[in-house]
KEFIKE-662943 format. One record per residue (C-alpha): residue number from 1; x, y, z. Coordinates in Angstrom, 1 decimal. Each point is the difference from the previous one (the first is absolute). Layout:
N
NUM, X, Y, Z
...
// end
This chain:
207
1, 182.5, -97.4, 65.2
2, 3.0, -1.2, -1.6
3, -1.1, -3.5, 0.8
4, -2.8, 0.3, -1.9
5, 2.4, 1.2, -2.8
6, 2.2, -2.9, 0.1
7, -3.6, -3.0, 0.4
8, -1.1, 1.7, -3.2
9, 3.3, -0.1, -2.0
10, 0.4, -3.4, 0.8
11, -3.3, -0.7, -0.9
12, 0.6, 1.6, -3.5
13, 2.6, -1.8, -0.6
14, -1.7, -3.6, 0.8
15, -2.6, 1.1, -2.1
16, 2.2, 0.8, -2.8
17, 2.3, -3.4, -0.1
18, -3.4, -1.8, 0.4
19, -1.2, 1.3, -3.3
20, 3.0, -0.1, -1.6
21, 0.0, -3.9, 0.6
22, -3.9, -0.4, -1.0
23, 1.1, 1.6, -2.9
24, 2.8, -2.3, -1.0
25, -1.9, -3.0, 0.7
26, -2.7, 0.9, -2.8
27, -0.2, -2.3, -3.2
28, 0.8, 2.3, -2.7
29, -3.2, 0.9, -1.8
30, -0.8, -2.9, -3.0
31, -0.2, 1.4, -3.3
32, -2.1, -0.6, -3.2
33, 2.5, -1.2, -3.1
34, -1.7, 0.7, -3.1
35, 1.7, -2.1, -3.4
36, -0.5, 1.3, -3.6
37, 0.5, -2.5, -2.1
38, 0.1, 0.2, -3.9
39, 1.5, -1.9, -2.8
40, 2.8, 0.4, -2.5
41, -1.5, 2.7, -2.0
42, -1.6, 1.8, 2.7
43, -3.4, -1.3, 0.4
44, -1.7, -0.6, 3.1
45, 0.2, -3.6, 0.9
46, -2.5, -2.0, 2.0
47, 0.6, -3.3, 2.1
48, 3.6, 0.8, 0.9
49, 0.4, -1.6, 3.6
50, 2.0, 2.3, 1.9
51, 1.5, -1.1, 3.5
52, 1.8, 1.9, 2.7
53, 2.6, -2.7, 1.8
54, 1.5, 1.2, 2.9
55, 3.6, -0.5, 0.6
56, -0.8, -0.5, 3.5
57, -2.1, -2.8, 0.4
58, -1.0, -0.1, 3.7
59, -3.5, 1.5, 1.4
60, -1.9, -0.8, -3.0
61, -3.9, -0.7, 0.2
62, -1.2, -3.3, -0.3
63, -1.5, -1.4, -3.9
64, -3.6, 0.4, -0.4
65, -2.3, -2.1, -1.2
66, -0.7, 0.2, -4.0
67, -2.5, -1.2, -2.3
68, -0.1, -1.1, -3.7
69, -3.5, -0.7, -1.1
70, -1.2, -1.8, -3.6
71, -3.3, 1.8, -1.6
72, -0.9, -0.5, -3.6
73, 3.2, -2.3, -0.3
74, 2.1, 2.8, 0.6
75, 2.7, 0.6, 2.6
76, -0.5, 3.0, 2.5
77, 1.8, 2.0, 1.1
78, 2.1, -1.0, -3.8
79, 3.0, 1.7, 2.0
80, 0.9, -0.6, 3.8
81, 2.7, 1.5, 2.3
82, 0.5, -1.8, 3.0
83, 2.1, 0.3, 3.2
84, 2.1, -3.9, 0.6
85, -1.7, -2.2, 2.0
86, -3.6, 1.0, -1.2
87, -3.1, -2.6, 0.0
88, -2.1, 0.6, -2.9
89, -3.3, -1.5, -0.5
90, -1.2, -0.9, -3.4
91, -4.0, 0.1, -0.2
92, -1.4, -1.4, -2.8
93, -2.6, 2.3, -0.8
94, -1.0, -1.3, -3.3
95, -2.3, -2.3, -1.1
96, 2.3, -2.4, -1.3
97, 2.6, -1.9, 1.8
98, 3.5, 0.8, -0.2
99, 3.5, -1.3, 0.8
100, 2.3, 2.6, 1.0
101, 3.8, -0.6, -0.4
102, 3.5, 1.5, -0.2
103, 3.6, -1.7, -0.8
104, 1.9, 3.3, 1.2
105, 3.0, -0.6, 1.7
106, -1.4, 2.6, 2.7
107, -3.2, -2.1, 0.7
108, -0.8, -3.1, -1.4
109, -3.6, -1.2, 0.8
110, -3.5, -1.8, -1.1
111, -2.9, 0.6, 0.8
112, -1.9, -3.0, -2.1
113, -3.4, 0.2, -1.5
114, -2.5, 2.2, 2.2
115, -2.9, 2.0, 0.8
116, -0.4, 2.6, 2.8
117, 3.2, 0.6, 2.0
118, 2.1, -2.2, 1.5
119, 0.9, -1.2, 3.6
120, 3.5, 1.7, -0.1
121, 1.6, 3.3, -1.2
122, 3.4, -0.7, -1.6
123, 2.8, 1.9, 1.3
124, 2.7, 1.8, -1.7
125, 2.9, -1.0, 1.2
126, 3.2, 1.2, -2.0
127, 0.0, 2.9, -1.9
128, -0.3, 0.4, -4.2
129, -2.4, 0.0, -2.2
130, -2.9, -2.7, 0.0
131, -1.9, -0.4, -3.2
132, -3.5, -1.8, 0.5
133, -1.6, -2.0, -2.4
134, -3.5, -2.2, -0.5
135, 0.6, -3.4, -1.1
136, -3.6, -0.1, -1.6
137, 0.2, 3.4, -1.6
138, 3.2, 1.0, -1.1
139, -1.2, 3.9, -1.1
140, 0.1, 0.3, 3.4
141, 3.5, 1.2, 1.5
142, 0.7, 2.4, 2.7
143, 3.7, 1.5, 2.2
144, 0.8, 0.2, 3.6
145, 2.8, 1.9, 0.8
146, 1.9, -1.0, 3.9
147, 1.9, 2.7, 1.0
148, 1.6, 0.0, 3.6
149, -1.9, 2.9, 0.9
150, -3.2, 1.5, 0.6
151, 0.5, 3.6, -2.0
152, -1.0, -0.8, -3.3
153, -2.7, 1.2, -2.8
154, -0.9, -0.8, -3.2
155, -0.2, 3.2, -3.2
156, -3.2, 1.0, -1.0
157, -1.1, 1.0, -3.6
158, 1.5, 3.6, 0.6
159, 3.4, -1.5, 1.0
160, -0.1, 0.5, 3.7
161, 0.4, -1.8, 3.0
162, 0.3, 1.0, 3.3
163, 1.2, -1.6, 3.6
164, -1.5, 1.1, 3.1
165, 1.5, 0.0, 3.2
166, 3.6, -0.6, -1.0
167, 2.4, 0.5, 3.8
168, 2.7, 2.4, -1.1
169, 3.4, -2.2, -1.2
170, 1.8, -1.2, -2.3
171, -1.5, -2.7, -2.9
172, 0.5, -2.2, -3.1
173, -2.4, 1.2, -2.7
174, -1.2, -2.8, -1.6
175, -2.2, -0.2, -3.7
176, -1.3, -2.6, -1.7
177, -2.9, -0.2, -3.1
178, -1.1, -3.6, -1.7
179, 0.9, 1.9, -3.1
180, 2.9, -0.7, 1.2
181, 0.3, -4.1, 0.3
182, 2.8, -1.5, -1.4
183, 2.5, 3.2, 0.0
184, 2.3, 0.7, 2.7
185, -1.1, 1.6, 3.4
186, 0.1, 3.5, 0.7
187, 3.1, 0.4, 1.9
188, -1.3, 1.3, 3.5
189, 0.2, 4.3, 0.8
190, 1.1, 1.1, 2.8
191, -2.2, 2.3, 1.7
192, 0.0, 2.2, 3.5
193, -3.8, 1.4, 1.3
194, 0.0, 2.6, 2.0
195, -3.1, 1.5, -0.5
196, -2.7, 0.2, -2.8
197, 1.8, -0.2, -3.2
198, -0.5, -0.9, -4.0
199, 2.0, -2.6, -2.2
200, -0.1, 0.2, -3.7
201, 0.7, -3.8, -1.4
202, 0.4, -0.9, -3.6
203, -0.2, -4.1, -1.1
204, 1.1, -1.6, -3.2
205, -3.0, -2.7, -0.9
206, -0.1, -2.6, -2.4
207, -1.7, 0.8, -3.5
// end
């Protein structure tokens, strides 16, 4: 009898250290980051590109593919948020031909006089901001944003923006508006997520 006293304390006892290390070796639970963005006097402001960089840079996904399509000589998406190192394919799905270009410092590129899509993405290298251009149609202009990360969102009409599946840590907040072209950049904000949580932003914008 006390045998079988001592066989099931010991079993207890593995039983407890064995959860106690399943438990430590769980990924803390990822957490949704949601950005309010408005402007010097309070409004809600749209098309604010908001970006989560992690101070820690290993175990990050791999860039997904993107796409920036031409309709009705128009760029779209007109704003893009992209992780570095992202191929992006640029259908032409007008009917006209077009010649999309950028001289950003991020990504300079050509794609000359086409229909369709091409043979090859172009990949987004370096991060910054990449403005696009058409050098038959020059109404037509449109932003991609490389950030070294994939957490990042773009406002909507009522201001907000929100990051899914943000790992718990510590992070550069990072903003940026084409409103904003030409002015100095929006000194990074330090930022640690551990759980669901709400930022309140406010951005000066050219007249």
């Amino acid at each position: 009898m006390p045998c079988a006293v001592i066989v099931f304390h010991h079993f207890r006892r593995v039983l407890l250290v064995a959860v106690v290390l399943v438990g430590a070796g769980l990924p803390a639970q990822a957490a949704t980051v949601t950005i309010k963005a408005g402007d010097g006097s309070g409004n809600a402001l749209d098309s604010v590109v908001v970006s989560l960089v992690p101070v820690s840079r290993g175990g990050m996904p791999a860039a997904r593919p993107a796409q920036i399509e031409q309709r009705n000589k128009t760029f779209l998406p007109a704003i893009s948020v992209v992780q570095t190192g992202t191929a992006i394919e640029f259908p032409n799905n007008d009917t006209v031909r077009h010649h999309v270009y950028s001289f950003s410092a991020a990504k300079v590129f050509e794609l000359k006089l086409y229909a369709g899509k091409p043979e090859k993405p172009v990949v987004f290298d370096k991060p910054g901001v990449v403005v696009l251009g058409c050098n038959i149609h020059d109404k037509m202009a449109a932003y991609v944003v490389v950030v070294d990360t994939p957490w990042s969102a773009i406002s909507q009409s009522d201001g907000v923006a929100r990051i899914a599946d943000v790992p718990a840590g510590d992070y550069q907040l990072q903003l940026w508006h084409p409103r904003r072209l030409g002015m100095p950049d929006v000194p990074p904000r330090p930022l640690r997520v551990a759980g669901d949580q709400t930022e309140v932003v406010k951005l000066e914008l050219r007249p």
